[in-house]
C-alpha positions as a printed Julia matrix, in Angstrom:
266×3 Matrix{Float64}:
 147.6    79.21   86.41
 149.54   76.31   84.25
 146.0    74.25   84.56
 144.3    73.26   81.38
 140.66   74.21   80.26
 139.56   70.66   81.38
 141.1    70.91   84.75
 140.0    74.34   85.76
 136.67   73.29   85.37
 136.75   70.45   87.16
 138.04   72.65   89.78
 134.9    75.09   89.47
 132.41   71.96   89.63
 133.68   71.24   92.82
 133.98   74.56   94.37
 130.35   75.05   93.65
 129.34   71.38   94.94
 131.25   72.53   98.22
 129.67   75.77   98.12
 126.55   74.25   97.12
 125.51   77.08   94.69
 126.33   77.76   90.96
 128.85   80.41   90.44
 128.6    80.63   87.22
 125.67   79.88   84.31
 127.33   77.83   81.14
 126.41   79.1    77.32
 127.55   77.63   74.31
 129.77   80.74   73.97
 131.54   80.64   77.71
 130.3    81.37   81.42
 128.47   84.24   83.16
 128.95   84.88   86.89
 125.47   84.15   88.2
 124.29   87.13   91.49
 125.77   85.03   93.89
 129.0    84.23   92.01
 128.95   87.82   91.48
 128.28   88.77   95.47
 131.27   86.26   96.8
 133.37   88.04   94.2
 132.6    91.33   95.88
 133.19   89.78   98.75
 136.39   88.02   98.36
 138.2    91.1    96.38
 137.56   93.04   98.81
 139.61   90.2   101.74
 142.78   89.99   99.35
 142.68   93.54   99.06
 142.86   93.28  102.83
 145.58   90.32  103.22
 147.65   92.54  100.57
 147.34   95.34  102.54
 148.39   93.92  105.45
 151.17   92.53  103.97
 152.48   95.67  102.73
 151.86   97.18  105.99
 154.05   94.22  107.88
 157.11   95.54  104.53
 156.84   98.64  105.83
 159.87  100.15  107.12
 158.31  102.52  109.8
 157.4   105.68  107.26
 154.46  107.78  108.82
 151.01  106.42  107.76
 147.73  105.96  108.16
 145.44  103.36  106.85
 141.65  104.57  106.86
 138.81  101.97  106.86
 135.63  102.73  105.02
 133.53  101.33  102.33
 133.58  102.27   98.86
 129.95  103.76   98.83
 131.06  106.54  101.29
 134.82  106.74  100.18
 133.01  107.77   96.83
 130.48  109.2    97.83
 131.41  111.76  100.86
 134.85  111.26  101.7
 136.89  111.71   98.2
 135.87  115.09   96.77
 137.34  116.41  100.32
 140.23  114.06  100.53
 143.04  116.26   98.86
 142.53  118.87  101.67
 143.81  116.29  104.31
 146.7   115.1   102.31
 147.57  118.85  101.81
 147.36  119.79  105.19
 149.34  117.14  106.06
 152.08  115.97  103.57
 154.23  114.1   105.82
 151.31  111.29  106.33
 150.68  108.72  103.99
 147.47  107.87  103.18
 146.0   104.49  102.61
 141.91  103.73  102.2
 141.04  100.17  103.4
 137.53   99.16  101.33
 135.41   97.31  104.45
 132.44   95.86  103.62
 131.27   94.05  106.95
 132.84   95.46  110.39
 135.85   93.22  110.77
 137.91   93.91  113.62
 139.71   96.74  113.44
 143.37   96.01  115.02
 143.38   92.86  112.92
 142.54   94.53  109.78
 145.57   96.94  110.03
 143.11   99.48  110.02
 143.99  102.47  112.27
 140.85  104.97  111.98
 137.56  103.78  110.63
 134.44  105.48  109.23
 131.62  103.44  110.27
 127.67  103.52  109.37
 124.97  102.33  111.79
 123.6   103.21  115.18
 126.92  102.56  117.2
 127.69  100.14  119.79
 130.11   97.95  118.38
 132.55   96.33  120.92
 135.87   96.15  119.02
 136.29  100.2   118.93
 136.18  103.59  120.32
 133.88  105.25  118.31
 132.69  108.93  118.34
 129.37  110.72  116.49
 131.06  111.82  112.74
 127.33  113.53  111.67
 123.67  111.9   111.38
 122.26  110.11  108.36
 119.26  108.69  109.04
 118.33  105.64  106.95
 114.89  105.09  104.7
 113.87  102.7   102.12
 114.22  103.07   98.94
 113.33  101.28   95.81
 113.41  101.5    92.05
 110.26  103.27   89.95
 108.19   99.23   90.15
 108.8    99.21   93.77
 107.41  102.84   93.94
 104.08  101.83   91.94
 103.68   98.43   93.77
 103.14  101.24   96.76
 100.83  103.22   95.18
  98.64   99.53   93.46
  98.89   97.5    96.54
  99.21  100.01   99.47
 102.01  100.54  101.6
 101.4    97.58  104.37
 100.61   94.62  101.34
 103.29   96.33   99.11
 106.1    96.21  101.93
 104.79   92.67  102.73
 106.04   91.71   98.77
 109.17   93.58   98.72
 112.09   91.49   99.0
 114.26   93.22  101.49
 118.12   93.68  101.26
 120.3    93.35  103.84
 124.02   94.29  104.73
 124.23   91.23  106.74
 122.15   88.48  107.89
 121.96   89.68  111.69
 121.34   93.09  110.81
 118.41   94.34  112.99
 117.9    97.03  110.8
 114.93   96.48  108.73
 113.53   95.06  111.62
 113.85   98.79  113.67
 112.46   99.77  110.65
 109.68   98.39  110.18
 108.83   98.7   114.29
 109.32  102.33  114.11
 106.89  102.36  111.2
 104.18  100.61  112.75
 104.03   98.14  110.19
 103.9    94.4   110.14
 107.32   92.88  110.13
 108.23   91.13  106.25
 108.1    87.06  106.5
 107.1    85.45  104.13
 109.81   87.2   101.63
 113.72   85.78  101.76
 115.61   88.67  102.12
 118.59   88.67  100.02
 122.46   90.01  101.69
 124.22   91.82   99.56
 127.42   93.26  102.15
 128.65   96.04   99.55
 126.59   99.05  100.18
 127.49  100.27   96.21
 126.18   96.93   95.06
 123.12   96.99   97.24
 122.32  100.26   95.34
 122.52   98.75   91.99
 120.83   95.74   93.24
 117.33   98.39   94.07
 117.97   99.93   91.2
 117.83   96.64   89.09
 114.57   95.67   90.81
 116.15   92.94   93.05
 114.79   94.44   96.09
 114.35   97.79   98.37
 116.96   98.78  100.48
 117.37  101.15  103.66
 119.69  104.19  102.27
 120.52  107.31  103.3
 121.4   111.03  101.84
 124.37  109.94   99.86
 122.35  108.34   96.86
 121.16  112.24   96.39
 122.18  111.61   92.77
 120.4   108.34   92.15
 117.23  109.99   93.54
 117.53  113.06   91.1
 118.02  111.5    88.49
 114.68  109.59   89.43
 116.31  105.74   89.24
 115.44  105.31   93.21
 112.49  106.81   94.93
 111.78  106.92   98.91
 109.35  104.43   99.53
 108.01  106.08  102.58
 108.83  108.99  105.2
 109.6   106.79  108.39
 113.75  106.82  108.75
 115.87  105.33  111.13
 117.32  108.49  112.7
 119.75  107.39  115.3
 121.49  106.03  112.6
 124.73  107.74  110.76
 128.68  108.09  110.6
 130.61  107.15  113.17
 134.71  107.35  113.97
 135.9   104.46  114.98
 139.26  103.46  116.33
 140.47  100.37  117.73
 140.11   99.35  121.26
 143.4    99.67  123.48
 145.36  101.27  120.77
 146.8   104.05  122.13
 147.16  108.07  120.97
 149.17  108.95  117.76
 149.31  112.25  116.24
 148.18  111.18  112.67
 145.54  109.53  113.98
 144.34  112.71  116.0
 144.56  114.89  112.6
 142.49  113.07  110.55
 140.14  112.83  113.38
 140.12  116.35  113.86
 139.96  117.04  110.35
 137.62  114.78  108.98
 134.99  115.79  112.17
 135.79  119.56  110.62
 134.5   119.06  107.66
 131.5   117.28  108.71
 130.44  120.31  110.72
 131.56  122.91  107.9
 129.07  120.68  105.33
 126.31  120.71  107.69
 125.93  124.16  108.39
């Protein structure tokens, strides 16, 4: 960065006076990224990743390709092991997987299909049903006792809730649907990256709504489902820009990917 020791931290101090939050926590031996200099890292990877990708998109020199939008927690968990099938069915297409953490607009993303989670209605895409996954709170084995001390109205009172965003309405469904007295008094805490929020319940930083795709975290017992009540118009959805009109490639994976979500729930 030809900047000296003395200058780049001059240059942190007032990046965190302008964000008005430490990003990092000084030792005698160096720096640690505090949680929040850890979430706006998440964050910010994630938009260069998307500015780069653009980029190379805007190089391209008209090859057949197709950029897919999803986040990392369902890229890993759902949508890799199945992948290679696509790309073998189809070796003329070139594949690229956007991460997305928040739902940017797709046409300005360079994104040209999108797997989305939520209850639909967004206004910058077509979207179709991909398959239901109902959401339900989950929590790590204190979260699950606090339940079972305080009971589950005073426990889910405590809990400090996480949140994708800060207008998600989820929790807020949630806790109508469960006929339970909406959470105040707590400050919730947004953490946008759906693999972080996982290790975020599983560190004890607060519950989360999740769905089927932490199977694994659940068997191996380091999250528990707090309680039965789910959200369950919520799941995947296929989303493609508004206005853009039909292409082939687009059309496959569409077909493909709905395919497999039928074969894998019958």
């Amino acid at each position: 960065m030809n900047m000296t020791k003395g200058a780049l931290s001059q240059q942190l101090k007032r990046l965190e006076e302008s964000l008005g939050f430490d990003l990092f926590e000084r030792h005698s031996k160096g720096l640690r990224p505090t949680s929040r200099g850890r979430e706006l890292l998440s964050v910010a990877g994630h938009a260069f990743e998307q500015i780069i990708g653009k980029a190379r998109l805007l190089r391209t020199d008209g090859a057949r390709h197709l950029t897919i939008g999803t986040t990392t927690y369902f890229a890993s968990r759902w949508l890799s092991p199945v992948l290679m099938d696509f790309m073998a069915s189809q070796p003329d297409i070139t594949l690229r997987l956007q991460p997305m953490i928040e739902p940017y607009d797709l046409a300005d993303s360079g994104v040209d299909i999108a797997i989305r989670w939520g209850s639909g209605g967004w206004d910058d895409c077509a979207t179709k049903p991909l398959f239901p996954c109902p959401a339900w709170p989950t929590g790590n084995a204190e979260a699950l006792r606090k339940i079972e001390t305080l009971g589950v109205e005073a426990a889910f009172q405590d809990f400090i809730l996480l949140h994708d965003t800060e207008s998600s309405p989820a929790w807020d469904a949630w806790f109508g649907k469960a006929a339970l007295p909406p959470n105040r008094h707590r400050k919730p805490l947004v953490v946008p990256d759906p693999n972080v929020r996982v290790q975020a319940v599983i560190d004890g930083q607060g519950i989360a709504l999740n769905d089927s795709l932490i199977g694994a975290e659940l068997e191996l017992g380091v999250l528990h489902r707090l309680h039965p009540i789910e959200l369950d118009d919520y799941g995947y959805f296929i989303a493609v820009p508004k206005g853009s009109g039909p292409r082939p490639d687009v059309a496959a994976f569409s077909d493909w990917i709905t395919g497999v979500a039928n074969r894998s729930s019958g």
